[in-house]
C-alpha positions in Angstrom: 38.6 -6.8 -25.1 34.9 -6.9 -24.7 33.1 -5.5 -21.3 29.7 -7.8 -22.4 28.9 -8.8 -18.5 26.3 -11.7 -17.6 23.7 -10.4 -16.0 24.3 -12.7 -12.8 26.7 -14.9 -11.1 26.9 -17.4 -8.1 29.8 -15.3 -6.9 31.3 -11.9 -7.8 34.7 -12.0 -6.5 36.4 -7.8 -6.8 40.0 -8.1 -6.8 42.4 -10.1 -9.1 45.5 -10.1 -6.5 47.1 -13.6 -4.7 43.9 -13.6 -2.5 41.1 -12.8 -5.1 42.4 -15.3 -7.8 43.2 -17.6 -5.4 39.4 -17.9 -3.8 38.8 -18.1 -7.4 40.6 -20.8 -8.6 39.4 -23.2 -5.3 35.7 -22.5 -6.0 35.7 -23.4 -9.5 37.5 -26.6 -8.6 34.8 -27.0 -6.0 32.6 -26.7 -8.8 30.8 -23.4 -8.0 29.6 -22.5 -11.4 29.4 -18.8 -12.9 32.3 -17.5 -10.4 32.7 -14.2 -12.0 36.2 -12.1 -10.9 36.4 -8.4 -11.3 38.8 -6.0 -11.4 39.3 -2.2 -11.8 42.8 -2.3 -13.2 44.5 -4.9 -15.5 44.4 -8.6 -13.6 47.1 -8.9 -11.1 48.6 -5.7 -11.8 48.8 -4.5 -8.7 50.6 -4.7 -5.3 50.5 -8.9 -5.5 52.9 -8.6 -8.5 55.3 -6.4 -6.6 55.9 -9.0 -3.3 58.6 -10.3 -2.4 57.6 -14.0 -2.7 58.5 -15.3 0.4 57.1 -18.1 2.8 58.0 -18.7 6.1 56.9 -21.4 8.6 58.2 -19.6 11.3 54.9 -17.9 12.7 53.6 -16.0 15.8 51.2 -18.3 16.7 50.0 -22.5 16.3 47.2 -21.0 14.3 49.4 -19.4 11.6 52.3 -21.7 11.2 49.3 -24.6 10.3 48.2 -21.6 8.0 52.0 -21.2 6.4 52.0 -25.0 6.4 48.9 -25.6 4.1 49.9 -22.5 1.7 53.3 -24.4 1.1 51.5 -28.0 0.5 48.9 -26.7 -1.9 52.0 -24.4 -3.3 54.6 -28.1 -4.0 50.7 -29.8 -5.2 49.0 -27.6 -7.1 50.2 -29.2 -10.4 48.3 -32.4 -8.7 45.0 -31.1 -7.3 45.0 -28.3 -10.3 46.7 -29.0 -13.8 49.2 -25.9 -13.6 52.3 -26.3 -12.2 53.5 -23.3 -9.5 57.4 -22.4 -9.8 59.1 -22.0 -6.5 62.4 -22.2 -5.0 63.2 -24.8 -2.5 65.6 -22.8 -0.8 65.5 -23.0 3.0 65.6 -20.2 5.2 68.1 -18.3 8.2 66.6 -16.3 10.9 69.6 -14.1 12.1 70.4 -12.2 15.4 73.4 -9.7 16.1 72.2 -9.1 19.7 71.7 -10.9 22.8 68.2 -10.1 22.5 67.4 -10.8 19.6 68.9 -14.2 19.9 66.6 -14.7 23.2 63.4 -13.7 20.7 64.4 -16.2 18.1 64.7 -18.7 20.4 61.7 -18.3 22.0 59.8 -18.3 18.2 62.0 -21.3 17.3 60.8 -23.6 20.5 57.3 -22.7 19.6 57.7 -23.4 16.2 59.1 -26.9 17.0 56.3 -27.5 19.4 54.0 -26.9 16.4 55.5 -29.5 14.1 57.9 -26.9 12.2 61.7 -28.4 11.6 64.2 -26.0 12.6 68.1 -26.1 13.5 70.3 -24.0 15.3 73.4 -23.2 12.7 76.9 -21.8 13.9 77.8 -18.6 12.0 80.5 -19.9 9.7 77.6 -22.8 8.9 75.0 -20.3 8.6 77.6 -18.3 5.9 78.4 -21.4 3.8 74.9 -21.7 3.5 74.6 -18.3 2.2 77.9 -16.7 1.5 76.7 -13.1 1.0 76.4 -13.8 4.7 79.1 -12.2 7.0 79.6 -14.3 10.2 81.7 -12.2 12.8 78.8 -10.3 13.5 76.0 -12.9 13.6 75.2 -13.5 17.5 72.7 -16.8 16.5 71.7 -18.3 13.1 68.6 -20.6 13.1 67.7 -22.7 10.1 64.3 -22.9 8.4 64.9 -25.8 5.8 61.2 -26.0 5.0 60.7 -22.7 3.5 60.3 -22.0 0.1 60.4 -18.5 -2.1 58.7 -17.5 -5.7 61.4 -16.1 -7.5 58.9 -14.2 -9.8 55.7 -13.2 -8.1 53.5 -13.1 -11.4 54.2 -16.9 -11.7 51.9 -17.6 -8.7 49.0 -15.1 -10.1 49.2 -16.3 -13.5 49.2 -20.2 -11.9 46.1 -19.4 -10.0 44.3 -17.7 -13.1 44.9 -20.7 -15.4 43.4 -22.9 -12.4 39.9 -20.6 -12.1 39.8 -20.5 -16.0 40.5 -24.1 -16.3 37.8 -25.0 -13.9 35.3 -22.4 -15.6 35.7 -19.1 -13.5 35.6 -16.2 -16.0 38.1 -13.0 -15.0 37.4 -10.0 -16.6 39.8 -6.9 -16.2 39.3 -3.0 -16.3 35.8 -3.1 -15.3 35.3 -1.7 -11.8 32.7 -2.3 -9.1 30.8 0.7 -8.6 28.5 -0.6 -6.2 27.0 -3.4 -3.7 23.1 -3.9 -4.1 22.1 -4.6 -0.7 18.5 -5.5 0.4 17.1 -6.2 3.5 20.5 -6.9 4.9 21.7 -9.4 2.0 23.6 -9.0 -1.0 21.4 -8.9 -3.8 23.7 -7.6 -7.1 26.7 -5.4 -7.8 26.9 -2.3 -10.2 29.4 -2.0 -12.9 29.7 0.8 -15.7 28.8 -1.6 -18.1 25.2 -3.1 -16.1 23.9 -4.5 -13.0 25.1 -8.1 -12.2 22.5 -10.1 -10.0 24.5 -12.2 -7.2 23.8 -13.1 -3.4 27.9 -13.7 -2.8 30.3 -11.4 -2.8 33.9 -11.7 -1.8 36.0 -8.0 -1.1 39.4 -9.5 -2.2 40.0 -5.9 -3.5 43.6 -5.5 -1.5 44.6 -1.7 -0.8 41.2 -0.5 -2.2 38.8 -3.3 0.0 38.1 -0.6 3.0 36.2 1.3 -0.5 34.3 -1.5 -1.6 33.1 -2.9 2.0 31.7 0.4 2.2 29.5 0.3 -1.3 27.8 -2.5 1.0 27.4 -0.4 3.7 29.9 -2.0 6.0 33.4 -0.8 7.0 36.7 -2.8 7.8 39.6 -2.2 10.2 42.3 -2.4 7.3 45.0 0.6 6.5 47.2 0.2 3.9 51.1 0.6 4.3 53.5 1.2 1.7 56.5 -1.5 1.5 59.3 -1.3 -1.4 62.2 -3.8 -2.1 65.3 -4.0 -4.9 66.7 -6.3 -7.1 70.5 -5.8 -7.5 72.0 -6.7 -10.9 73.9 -10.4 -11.1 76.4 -11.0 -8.2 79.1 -13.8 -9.0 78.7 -16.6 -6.3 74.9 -15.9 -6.2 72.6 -18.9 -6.8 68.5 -19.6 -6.6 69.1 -22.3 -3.9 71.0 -20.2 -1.2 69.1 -19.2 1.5 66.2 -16.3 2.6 68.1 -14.2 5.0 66.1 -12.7 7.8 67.7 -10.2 9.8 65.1 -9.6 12.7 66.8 -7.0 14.2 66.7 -4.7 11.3 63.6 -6.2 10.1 65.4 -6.3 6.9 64.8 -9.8 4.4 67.5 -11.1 1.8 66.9 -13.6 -1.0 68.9 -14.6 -4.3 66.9 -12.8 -7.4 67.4 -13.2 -11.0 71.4 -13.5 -10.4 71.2 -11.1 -8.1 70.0 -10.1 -4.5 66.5 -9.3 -3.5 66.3 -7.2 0.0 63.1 -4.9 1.3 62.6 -4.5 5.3 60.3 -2.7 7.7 60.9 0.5 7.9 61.1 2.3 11.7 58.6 5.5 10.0 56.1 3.8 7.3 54.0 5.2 4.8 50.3 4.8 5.3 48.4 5.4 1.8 44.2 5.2 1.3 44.0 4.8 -2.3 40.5 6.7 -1.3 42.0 9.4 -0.3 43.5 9.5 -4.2 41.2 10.0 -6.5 39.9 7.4 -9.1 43.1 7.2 -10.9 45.3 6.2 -8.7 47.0 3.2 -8.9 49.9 1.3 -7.7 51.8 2.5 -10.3 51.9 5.6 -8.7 52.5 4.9 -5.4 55.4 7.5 -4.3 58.4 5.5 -4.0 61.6 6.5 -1.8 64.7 4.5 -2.3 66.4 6.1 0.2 64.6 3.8 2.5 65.8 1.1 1.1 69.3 2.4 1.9 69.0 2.7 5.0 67.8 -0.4 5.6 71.3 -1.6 3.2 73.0 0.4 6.0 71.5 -1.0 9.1 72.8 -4.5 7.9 76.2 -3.9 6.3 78.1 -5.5 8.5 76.1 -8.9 8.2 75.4 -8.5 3.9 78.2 -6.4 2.7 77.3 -6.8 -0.9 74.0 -4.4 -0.6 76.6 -1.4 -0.1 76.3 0.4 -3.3 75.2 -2.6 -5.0 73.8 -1.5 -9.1 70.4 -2.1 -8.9 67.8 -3.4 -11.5 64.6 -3.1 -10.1 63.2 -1.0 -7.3 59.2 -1.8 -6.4 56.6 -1.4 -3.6 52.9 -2.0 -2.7 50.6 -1.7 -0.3 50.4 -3.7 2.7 46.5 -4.1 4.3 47.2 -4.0 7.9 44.8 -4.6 10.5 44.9 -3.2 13.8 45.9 -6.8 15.9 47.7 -8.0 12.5 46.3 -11.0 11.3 44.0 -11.0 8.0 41.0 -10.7 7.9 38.7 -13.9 7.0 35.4 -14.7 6.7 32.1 -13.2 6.4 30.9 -9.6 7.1 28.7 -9.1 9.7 25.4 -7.4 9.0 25.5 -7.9 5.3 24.8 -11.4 4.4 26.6 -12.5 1.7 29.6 -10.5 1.9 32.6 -11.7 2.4 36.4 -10.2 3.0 40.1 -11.6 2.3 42.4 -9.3 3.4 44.8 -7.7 6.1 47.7 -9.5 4.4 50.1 -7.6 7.2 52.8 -8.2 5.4 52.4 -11.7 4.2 49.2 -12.2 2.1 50.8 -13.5 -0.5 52.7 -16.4 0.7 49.0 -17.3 2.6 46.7 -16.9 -0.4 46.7 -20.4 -0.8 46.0 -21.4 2.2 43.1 -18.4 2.8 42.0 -18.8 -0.7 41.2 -22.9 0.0 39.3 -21.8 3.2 37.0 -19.2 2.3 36.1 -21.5 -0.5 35.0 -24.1 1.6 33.3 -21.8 4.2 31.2 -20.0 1.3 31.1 -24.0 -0.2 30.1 -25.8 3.1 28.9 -23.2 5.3 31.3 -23.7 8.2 35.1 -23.3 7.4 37.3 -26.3 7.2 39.5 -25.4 10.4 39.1 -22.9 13.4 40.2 -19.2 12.3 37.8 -17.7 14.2 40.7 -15.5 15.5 40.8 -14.2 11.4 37.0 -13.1 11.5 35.8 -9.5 10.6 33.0 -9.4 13.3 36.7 -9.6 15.8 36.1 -6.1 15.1 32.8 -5.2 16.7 33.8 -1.3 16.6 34.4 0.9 13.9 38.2 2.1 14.2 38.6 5.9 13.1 41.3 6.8 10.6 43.9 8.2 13.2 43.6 5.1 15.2 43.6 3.2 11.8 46.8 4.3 10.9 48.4 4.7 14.3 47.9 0.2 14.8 49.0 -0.1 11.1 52.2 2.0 11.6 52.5 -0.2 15.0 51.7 -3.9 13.5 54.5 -2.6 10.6 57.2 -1.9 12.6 56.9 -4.9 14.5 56.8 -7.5 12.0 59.6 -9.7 13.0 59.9 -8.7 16.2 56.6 -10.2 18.4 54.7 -7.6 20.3 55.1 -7.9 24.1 
């Protein structure tokens, strides 16, 4: 492959995850010429491929279920509005409780969600098994039904969707070529450094995932994002398993389920997280070698035995984690970076980036586009965070926003 660079762009996007390609893919379309994407590694090679692929309507707030609304409109019309088709699974979804409690807090999240337009159903727990028999009912205390939700059974399918859309529309990707520096002059973006030659630009987008903290600083600017290491398996084939059954949230374990290539997809959020600064790595690091600890993930097989039986010593085919980008209130981060004009971040994915990237990705575009954004997320902006956060604090709100990912902070 050639590294021959132009020697400037409209905009330099670093990052060839869900969020870089997808920014990408919406400004071509847009018809932003020269959109130039970046990457260090191979494109989309690293913690975007590794997701789970699920989307949930269910959300913490009016601003976010609109948010997981959008992503799974443009998801079903991308084929329209773009030429490439997106393959997901129209599968529905079941929030479950096995306590009192628990059943209170997905009540509570369910009358929201209703308030904000989102179709849900309260199932009994024979109903809720039938749905998806790998489900146990005796223990399941409440069973709510999600039927709009949607899952990608292979995460690459919505990365390599996205790049056929930014190449079809004339954005140029260009892999293995890191950024090794933000030009910044009288407090506007003015270039970026490569190994291979300078590349003249006044808009930058930081859509660099695990790695965006490093390359906010090249401008001169720092960001409240730690990342967080997440893993999942993939059983082998299971008879009785098939694409349409159900997700399977089990909020108190904090432990997801989904059918997967025959089999059964599960990950969770652990109690005890990893928190991993691929700066703190060295140069080679990469996701790739991100330490991986399966034992977690049978734990988390453990906490919910009872309710998906089948986990319990279940062969498994595929074992996988990335980085999470969590912010310190958990929600992304969107929007321009204050004090550097012309640079702009998509990130804090807390979790659920993925299933948001086309949402986030259609925004930024049209701020960067129009000037203004196209709806209110001023509750997603980096100048939120006024103050630099130290490490220790970094970590200590990542680990905090991570553990409490289903279950909403009091």
């Amino acid at each position: 492959m050639s590294t021959a660079l132009p020697n400037q762009a409209n905009v330099v996007i670093i990052g060839t995850g869900a969020f870089g390609l997808s920014v990408a893919a919406q400004l071509a379309r847009a018809g932003v010429t020269d959109v130039l994407v970046l990457d260090r590694f191979a494109c989309s090679s690293q913690t975007s491929s590794r997701a789970a692929g699920l989307f949930k309507l269910v959300q913490a707030d009016e601003l976010r279920t609109h948010l997981a609304r959008l992503s799974t409109e443009i998801v079903r019309s991308f084929h329209r509005e773009m030429g490439v088709r997106i393959p997901y699974v129209h599968s529905g979804s079941l929030l479950i409780a096995r306590s009192d409690r628990h059943a209170d807090v997905i009540q509570r999240e369910i009358a929201a969600a209703r308030a904000w337009g989102v179709e849900v159903e309260l199932l009994s727990p024979t109903e809720a098994s039938r749905l998806a028999p790998y489900l146990a009912a005796q223990p399941v205390r409440l069973a709510a039904y999600v039927p709009g939700d949607i899952y990608i059974e292979e995460p690459a399918s919505l990365l390599a969707s996205y790049r056929i859309a930014a190449e079809r529309f004339g954005a140029r990707i260009v892999e293995q070529v890191p950024v090794t520096g933000v030009v910044v002059e009288t407090g506007a973006v003015r270039a970026v450094e490569t190994p291979h030659g300078r590349i003249r630009t006044e808009i930058v987008v930081d859509a660099a995932g695990a790695w965006v903290r490093s390359v906010a600083k090249l401008a001169g600017s720092d960001l409240a994002v730690m990342p967080v290491r997440h893993q999942l398996a993939i059983t082998e084939a299971m008879p009785g398993t098939k694409p349409e059954q159900p997700i399977v949230r089990i909020i108190d374990a904090a432990v997801y389920v989904r059918p997967c290539r025959g089999g059964l997809m599960w990950g969770g959020f652990e109690a005890n997280p990893l928190p991993l600064d691929p700066a703190t790595h060295g140069e080679t690091f990469s996701i790739d070698r991100l330490p991986l600890d399966f034992g977690v993930l049978q734990r988390l097989a453990e906490a919910v035995r009872d309710v998906v039986p089948v986990l319990h010593d279940a062969p498994i085919q595929e074992h996988r984690g990335g980085l999470f980008t969590m912010t310190p209130d958990g929600r992304f981060l969107v929007g321009p970076v204050p004090g550097v004009t012309g640079f702009w971040v998509l990130s804090g994915c807390n979790g659920s980036g993925f299933s948001f990237s086309p949402a986030l990705g259609w925004i930024l575009a049209e701020w960067i586009v129009a000037g203004t954004p196209p709806l209110d997320v001023s509750l997603l902006e980096p100048a939120r965070f006024a103050s630099p956060y130290d490490d220790a604090t970094l970590r200590q709100t990542a680990i905090y926003q991570y553990t409490h990912y289903y279950e909403p902070v009091e």
